[in-house]
C-alpha positions as CSV (number, residue, x, y, z in Angstrom):
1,X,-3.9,8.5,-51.0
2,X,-4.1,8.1,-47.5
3,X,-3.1,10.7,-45.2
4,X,0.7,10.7,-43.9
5,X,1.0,11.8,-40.0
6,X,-0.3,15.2,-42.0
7,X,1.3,18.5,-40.3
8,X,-1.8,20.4,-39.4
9,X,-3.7,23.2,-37.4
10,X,-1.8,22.2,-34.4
11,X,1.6,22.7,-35.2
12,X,0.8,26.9,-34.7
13,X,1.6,25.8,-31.2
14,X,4.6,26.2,-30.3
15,X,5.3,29.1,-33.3
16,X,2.4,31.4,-32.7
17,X,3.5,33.0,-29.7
18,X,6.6,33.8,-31.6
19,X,5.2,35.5,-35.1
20,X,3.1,38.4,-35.4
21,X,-0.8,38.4,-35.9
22,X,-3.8,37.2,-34.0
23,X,-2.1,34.5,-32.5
24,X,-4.6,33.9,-29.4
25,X,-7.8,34.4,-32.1
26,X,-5.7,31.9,-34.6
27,X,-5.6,29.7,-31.7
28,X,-9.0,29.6,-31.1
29,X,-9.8,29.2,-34.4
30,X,-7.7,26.3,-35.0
31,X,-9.2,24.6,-32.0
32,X,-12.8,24.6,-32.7
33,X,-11.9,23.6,-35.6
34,X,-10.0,20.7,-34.7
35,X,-12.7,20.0,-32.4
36,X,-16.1,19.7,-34.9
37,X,-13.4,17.7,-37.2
38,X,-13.1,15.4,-34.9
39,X,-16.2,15.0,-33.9
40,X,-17.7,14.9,-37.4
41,X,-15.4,12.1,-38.1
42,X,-16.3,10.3,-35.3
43,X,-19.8,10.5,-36.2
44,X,-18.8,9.5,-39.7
45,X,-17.3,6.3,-37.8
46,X,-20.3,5.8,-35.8
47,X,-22.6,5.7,-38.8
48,X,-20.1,3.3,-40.6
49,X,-19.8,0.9,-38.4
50,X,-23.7,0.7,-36.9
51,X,-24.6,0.2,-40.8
52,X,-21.9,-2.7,-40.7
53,X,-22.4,-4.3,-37.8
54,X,-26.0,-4.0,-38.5
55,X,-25.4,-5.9,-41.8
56,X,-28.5,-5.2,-43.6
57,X,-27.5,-5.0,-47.1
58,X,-24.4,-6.4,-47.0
59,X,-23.1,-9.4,-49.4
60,X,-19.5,-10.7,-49.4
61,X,-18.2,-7.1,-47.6
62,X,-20.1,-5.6,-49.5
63,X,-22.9,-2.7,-48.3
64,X,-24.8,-1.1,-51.1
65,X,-26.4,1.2,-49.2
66,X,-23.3,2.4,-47.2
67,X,-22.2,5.9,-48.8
68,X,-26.1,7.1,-48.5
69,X,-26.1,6.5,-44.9
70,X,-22.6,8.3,-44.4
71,X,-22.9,10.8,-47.3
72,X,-23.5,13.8,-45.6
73,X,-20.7,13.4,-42.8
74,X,-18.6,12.2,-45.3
75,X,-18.4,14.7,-47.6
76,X,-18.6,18.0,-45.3
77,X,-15.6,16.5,-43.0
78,X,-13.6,15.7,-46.1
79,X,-14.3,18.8,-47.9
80,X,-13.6,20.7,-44.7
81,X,-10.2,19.2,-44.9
82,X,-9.4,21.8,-47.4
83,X,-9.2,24.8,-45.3
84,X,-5.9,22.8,-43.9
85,X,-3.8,24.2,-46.9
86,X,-5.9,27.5,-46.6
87,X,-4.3,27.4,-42.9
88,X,-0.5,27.0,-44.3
89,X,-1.0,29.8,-47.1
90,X,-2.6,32.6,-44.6
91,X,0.4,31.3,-42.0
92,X,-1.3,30.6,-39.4
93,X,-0.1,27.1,-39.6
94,X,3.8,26.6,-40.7
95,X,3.9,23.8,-43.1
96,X,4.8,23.1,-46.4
97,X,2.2,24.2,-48.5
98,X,2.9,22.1,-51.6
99,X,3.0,18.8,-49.2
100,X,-0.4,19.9,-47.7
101,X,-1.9,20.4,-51.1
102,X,-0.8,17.3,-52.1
103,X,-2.0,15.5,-49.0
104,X,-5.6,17.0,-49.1
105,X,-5.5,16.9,-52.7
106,X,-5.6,13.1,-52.7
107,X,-8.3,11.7,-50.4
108,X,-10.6,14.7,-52.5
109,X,-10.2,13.4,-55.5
110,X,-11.0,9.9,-54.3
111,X,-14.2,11.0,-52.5
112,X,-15.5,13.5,-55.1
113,X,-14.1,11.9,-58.0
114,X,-14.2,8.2,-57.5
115,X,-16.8,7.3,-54.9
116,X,-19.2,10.5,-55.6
117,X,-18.6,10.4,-59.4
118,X,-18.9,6.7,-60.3
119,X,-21.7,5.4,-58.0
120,X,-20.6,1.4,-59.2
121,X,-18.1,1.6,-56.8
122,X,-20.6,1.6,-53.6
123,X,-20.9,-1.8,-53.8
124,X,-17.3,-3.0,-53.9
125,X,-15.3,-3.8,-50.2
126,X,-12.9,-0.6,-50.4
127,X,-15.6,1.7,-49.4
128,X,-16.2,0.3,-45.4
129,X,-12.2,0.2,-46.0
130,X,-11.3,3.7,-46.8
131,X,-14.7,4.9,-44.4
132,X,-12.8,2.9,-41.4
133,X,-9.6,3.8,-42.0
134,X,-10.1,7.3,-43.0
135,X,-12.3,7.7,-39.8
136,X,-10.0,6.3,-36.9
137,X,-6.8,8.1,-38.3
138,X,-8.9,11.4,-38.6
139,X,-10.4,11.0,-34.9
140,X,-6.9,10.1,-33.8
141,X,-5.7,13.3,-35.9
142,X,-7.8,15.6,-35.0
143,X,-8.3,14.6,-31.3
144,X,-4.1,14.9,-31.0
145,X,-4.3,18.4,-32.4
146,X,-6.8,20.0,-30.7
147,X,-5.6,18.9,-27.5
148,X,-1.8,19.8,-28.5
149,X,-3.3,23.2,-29.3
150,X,-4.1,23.0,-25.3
151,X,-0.7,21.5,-24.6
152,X,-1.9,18.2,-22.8
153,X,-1.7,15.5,-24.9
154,X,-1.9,11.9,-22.6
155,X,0.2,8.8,-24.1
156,X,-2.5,6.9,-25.0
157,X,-3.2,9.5,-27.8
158,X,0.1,9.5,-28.8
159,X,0.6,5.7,-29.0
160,X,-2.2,6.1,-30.7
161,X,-1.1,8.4,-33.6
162,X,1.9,6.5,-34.0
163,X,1.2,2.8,-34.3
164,X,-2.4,2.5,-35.6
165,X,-1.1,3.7,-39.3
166,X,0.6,0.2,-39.0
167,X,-2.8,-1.1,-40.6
168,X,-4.7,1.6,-41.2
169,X,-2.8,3.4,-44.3
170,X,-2.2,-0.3,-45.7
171,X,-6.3,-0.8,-45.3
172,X,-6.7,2.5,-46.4
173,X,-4.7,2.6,-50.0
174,X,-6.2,-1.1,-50.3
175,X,-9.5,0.3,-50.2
176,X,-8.5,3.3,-52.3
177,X,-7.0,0.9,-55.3
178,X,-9.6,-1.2,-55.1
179,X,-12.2,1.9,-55.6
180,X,-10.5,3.1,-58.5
181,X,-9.7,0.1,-60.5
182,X,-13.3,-0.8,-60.1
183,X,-13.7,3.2,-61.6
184,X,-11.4,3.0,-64.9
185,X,-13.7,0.8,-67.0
186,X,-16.7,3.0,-66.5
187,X,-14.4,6.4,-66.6
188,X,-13.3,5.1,-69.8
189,X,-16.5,4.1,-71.4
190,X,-18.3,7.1,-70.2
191,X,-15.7,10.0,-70.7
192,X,-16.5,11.5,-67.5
193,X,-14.7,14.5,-66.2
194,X,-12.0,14.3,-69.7
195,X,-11.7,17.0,-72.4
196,X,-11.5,16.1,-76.4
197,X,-10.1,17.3,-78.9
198,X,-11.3,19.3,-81.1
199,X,-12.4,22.2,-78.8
200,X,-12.5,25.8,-78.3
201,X,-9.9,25.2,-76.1
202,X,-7.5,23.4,-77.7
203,X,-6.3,21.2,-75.2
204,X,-7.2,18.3,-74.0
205,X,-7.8,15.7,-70.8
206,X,-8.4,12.9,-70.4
207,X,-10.0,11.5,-66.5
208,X,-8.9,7.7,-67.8
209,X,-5.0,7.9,-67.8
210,X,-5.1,10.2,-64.9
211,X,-6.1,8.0,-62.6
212,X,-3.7,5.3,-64.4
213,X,-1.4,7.4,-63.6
214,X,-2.3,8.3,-59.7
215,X,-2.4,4.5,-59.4
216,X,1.1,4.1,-60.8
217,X,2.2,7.0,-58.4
218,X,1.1,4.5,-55.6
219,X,4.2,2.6,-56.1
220,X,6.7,4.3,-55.3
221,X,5.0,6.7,-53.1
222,X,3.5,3.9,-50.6
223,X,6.8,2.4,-49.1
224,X,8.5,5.7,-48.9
225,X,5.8,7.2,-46.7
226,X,5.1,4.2,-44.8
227,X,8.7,4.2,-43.7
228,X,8.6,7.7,-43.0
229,X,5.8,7.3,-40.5
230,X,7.7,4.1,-38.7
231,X,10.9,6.7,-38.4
232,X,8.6,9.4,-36.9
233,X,7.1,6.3,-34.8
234,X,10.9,5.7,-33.3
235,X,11.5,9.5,-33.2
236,X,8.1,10.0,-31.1
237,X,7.9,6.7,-29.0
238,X,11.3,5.3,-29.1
239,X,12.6,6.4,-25.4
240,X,11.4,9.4,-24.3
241,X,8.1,10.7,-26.0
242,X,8.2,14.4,-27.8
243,X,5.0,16.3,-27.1
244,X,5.5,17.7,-30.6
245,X,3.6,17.2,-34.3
246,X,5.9,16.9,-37.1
């Protein structure tokens, strides 16, 4: 699911002065960091939309050819996204560490086990949708962190952060359904990634009804986080403007 106004690297801020351990090495860690994710997002975003605009391929919003072009950004600056809940269980960033699981959790299993896993999907309209929307929020993300970690954030950023999800995570869990409904007949017919009885195991699972299920979770999960994130909007721009993550 799309990302939430994610707590990340950047909120050791204001806390790492005031805990024990390498708080100046953690700092710079968490900076370069921030840094190459942001730029390999914004590459990812570069490559998306010169393959759009560009319009090769492309049939009723539809680019074939798409995921090869951005493959390799793709998936390295998603996958990287995992050392976030590494980040919350070492400390060096204070956050909930289920939450951030969750969070990171998500947009992986989408990208390595929808768009990577069931290659059909390439040629339906959620892929530019997730790649565009996944790639502003991330350079908007990423970008705000890194130069929180620096404490000088300008406005613009901040505005940024805060009203963009507006139609970003809508055009982001579109594109998301739309990629795995277009998934569950061909997970189902195939048996990919599911478990049968009888094994050696003795257990089993099935890939099918989880993602029925994740798509179910959508439901009630969409509006409560989408009115979380207009709350943080009022909280961050409504009067005066908090140089803070939350």
């Amino acid at each position: 699911m799309a990302d939430v106004q994610k707590t990340s690297s950047s909120r050791s801020v204001s806390s790492s002065t005031k805990t024990k351990g390498p708080g100046v090495v953690a700092k710079g860690y968490l900076l370069l960091y921030n840094v190459l994710l942001c730029l390999g997002w914004g590459y990812t975003l570069l490559q998306t939309l010169t393959h759009v605009t560009e319009g090769k391929d492309h049939k009723w919003l539809t680019y074939p050819t798409l995921y090869s072009h951005v493959k390799p950004y793709l998936l390295v600056s998603q996958s990287a996204a995992i050392l976030e809940v590494v980040h919350v269980a070492i400390g060096i960033v204070p956050s909930s560490l289920i939450l951030t699981f969750f969070q990171v959790a998500s947009r992986q299993l989408v990208l390595w086990g929808v768009v990577h896993g069931v290659p059909v999907v390439h040629i339906e309209p959620g892929l530019p949708m997730i790649l565009i929307a996944w790639s502003i929020t991330e350079v908007i993300r990423y970008a705000f962190y890194a130069l929180s970690l620096l404490g000088s954030v300008p406005h613009f950023l901040i505005w940024c952060r805060y009203t963009f999800f507006f139609i970003l995570y809508p055009l982001g869990v579109c594109g998301e359904l739309n990629l795995i409904f277009t998934a569950l007949p061909i997970v189902r017919a195939s048996g990919m990634y599911s478990l049968r009885m009888p094994n050696e195991y003795n257990w089993s699972f099935d890939y099918y009804y989880f993602l029925v299920l994740i798509v179910i979770m959508y439901i009630p999960i969409f509006p409560q986080l989408y009115g979380h994130m207009i709350s943080q909007r009022k909280k961050n721009l409504g009067g005066t403007v908090k140089m803070k993550t939350e």
